[in-house]
C-alpha positions as CSV (number, residue, x, y, z in Angstrom):
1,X,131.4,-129.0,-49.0
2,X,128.3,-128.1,-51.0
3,X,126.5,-129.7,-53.7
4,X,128.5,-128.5,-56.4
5,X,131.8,-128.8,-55.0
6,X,134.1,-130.0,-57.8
7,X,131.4,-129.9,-60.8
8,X,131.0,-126.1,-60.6
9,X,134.0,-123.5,-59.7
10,X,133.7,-121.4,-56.2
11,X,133.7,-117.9,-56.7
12,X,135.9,-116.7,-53.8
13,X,135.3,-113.1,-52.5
14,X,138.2,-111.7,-50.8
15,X,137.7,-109.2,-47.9
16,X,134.4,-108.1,-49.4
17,X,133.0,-104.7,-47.9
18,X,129.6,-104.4,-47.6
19,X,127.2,-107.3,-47.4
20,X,125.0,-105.6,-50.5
21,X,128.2,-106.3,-52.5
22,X,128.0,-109.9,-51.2
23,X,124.4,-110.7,-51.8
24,X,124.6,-108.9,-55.3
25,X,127.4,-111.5,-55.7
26,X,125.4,-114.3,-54.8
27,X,122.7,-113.5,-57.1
28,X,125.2,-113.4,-60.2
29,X,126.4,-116.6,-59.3
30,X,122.8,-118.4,-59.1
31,X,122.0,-116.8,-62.2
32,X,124.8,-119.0,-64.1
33,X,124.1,-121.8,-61.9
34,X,126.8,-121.2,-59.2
35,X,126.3,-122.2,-55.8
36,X,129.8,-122.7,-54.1
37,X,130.5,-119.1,-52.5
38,X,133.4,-119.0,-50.0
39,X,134.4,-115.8,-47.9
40,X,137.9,-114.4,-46.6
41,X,138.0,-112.0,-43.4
42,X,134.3,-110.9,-43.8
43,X,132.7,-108.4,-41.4
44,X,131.0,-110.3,-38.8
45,X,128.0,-109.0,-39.5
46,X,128.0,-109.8,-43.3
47,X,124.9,-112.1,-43.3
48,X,122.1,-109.8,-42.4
49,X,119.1,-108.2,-44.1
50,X,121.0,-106.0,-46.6
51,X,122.7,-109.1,-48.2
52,X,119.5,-111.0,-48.7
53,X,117.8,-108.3,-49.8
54,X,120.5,-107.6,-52.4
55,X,120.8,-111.5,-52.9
56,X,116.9,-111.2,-54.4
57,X,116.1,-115.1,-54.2
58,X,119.3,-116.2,-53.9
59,X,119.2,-116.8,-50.2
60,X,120.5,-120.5,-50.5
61,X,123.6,-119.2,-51.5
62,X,124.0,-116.9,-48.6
63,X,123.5,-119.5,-46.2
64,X,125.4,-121.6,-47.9
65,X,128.4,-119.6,-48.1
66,X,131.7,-120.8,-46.0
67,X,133.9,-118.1,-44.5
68,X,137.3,-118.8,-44.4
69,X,140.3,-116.3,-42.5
70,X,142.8,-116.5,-45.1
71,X,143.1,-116.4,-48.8
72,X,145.3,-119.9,-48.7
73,X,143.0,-121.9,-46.4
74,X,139.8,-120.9,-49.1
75,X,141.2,-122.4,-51.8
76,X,143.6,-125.4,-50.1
77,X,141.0,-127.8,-51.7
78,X,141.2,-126.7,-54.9
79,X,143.5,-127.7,-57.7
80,X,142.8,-124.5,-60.7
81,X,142.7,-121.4,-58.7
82,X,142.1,-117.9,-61.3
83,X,142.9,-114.4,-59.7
84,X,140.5,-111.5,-61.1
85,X,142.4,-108.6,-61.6
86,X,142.4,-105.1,-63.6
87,X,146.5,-104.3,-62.9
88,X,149.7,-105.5,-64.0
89,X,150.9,-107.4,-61.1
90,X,154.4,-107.4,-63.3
91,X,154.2,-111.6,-62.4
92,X,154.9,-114.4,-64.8
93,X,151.3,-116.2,-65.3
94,X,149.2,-116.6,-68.4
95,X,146.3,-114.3,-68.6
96,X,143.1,-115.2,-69.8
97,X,140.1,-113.3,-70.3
98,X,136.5,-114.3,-69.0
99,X,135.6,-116.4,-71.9
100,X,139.0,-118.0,-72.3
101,X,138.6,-119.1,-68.6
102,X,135.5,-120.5,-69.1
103,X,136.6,-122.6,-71.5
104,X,139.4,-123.9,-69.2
105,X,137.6,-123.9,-66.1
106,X,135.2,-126.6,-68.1
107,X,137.7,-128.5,-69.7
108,X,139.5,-128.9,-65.5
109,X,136.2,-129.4,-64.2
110,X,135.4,-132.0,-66.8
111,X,138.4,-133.8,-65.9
112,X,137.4,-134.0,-62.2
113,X,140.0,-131.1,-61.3
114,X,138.4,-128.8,-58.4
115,X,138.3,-125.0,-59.7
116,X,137.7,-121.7,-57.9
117,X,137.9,-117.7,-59.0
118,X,139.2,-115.1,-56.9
119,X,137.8,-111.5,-56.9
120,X,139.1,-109.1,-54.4
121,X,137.4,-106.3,-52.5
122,X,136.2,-103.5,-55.2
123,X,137.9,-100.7,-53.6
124,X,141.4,-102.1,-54.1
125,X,141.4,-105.1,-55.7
126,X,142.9,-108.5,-54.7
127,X,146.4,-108.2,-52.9
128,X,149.8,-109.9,-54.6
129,X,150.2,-112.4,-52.2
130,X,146.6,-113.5,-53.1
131,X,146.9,-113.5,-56.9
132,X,150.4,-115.6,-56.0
133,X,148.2,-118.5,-55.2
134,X,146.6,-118.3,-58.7
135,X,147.3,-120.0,-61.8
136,X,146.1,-117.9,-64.1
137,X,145.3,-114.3,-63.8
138,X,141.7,-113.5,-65.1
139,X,141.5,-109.6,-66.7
140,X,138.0,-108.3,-68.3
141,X,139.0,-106.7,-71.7
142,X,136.7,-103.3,-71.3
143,X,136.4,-100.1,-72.5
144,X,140.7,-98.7,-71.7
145,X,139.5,-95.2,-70.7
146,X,137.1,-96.5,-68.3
147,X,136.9,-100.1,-66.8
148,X,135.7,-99.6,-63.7
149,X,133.4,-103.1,-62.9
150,X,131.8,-103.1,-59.5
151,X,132.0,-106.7,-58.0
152,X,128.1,-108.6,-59.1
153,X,129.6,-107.2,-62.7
154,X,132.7,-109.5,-62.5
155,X,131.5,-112.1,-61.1
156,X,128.3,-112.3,-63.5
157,X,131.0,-111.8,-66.5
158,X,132.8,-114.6,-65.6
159,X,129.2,-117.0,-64.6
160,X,127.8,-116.3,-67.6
161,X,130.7,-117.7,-69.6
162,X,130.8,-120.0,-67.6
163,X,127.4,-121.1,-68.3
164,X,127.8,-119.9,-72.0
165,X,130.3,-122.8,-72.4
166,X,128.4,-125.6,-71.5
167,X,126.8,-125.7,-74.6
168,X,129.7,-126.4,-76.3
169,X,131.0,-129.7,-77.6
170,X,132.5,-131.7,-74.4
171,X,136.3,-131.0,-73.5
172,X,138.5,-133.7,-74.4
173,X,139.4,-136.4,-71.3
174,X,142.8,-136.1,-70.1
175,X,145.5,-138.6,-71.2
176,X,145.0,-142.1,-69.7
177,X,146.6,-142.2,-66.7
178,X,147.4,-138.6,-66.0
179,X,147.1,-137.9,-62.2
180,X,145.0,-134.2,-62.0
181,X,147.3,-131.0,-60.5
182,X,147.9,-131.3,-56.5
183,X,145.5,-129.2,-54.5
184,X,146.4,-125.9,-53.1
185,X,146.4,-127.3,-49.7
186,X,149.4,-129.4,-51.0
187,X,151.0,-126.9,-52.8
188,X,151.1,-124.2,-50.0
189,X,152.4,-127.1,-47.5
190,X,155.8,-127.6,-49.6
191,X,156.1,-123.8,-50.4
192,X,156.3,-123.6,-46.3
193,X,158.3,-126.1,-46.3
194,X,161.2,-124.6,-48.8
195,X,160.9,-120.9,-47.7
196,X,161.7,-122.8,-43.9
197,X,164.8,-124.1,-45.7
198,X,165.6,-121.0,-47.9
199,X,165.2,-118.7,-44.8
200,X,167.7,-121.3,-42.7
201,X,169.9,-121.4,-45.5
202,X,170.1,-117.9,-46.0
203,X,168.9,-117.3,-49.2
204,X,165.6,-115.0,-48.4
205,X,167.9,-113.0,-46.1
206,X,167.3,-109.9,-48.0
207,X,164.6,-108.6,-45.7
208,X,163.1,-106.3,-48.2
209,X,163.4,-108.4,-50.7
210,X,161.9,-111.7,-49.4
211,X,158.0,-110.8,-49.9
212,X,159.1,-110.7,-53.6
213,X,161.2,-113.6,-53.9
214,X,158.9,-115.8,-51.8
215,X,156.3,-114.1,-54.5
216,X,158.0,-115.3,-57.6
217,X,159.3,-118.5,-56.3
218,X,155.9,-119.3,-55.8
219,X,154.2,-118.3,-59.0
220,X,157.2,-120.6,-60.8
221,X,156.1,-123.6,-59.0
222,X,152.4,-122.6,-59.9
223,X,153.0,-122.6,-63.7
224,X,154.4,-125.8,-63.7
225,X,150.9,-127.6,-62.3
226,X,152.3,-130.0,-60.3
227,X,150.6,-133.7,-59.4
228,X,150.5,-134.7,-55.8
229,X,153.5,-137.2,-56.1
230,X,155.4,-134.4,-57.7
231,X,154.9,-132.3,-54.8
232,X,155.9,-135.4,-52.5
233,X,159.3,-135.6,-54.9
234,X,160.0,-132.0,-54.2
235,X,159.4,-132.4,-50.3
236,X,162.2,-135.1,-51.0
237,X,164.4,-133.2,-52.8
238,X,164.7,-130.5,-50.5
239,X,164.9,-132.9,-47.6
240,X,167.8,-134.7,-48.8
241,X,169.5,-131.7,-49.8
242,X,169.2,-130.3,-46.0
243,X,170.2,-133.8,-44.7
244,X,173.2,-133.5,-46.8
245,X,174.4,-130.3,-46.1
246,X,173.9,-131.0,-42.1
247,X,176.0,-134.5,-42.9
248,X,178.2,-132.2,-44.4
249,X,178.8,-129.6,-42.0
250,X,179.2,-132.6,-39.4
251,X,182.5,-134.3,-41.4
252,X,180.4,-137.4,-42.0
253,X,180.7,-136.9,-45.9
């Protein structure tokens, strides 16, 4: 974990490209006081001269940076997860722009939630199984006819207001009591556990459909910003409703 973890949101580059891209990144970030930079499916060679070069001074958070070889294991710590994205995904989650996030992202920080942003490679954008694991979707509101942003450009939009948004008054404290939203970790482990169930019960057995159903299942579960014991209820709930239906299918009920 670095430094920062949990006062300051990672900024999560998914399969970046080129290691310019990633060390124009990393300057962005230190430039808004952002030092937590995690990596998915890198090139192995990403950390070489090109990236500090591009990085101009901001070699601590190159070799800081944690590489990770899926989009679900770089953000199973974190609680607020926001997908960058330029497309209609056509998936039920709010959408906020960067200053709208910022706002949000210090009010969960403030309340000791752990946040992270995802930003996919330029060239195609994150994938719909990544923004899935998002809460939010994050869209730049730029020019309609042309709003091509290359990657430093996104990820400085969303730092600076970031950093913008600390000058403002302090976010209010959450409600006495109030347990924070499960991590991702958590989350992911019971959406494996119900798609086990749903795929033994038949429900996903749609092959072409399942990516989709899995998809939206998910994202439903995501709005609701579930607590840890929640999550714990749930795992209950569908283990007594498998137990039954064995019981069931046994003649023992």
């Amino acid at each position: 974990m670095t430094e920062d973890s949990g006062r300051f949101p990672a900024i999560i580059l998914v399969r970046p490209q080129l290691s310019e891209n990633i060390g124009t990144a990393a300057r962005a970030m230190l430039n808004c006081g952002l030092t937590d930079l995690r990596l998915v499916g890198p090139r192995p060679d990403w950390l070489q001269d090109r990236a500090f070069a591009a990085a101009s001074g901001a070699d601590r958070v190159l070799l800081a940076a944690r590489c990770f070889d899926t989009t679900a294991e770089a953000v199973a710590d974190l609680q607020r997860v926001w997908a960058t994205t330029a497309r209609n995904r056509f998936m039920v989650k709010p959408v906020d722009t960067p200053r709208s996030a910022a706002a949000a992202l210090r009010q969960a920080t403030a309340e000791g939630q752990r946040c992270g942003v995802l930003f996919g490679p330029e060239r195609t954008g994150l994938e719909n199984d990544d923004v899935a694991l998002a809460d939010t979707v994050l869209s730049v509101p730029v020019n309609p006819d042309y709003s091509s942003l290359n990657l430093a450009q996104c990820v400085l939009l969303v730092g600076y207001e970031w950093f913008q948004a600390g000058v403002a008054e302090p976010p209010r404290p959450m409600t006495k009591g109030a347990e924070p939203p499960a991590d991702k970790g958590k989350l992911v482990g019971f959406f494996e556990h119900l798609e086990r169930e749903l795929d033994a019960c038949g429900f996903l057995r749609v092959k072409e459909k399942r990516p989709v159903m899995v998809r939206n299942i998910r994202n439903m579960f995501q709005r609701a910003g579930l607590t840890g014991q929640e999550i714990q209820t749930l795992h209950g709930i569908v283990h007594e409703l498998v137990t039954f239906r064995q019981r069931k299918a046994e003649g023992r009920d």
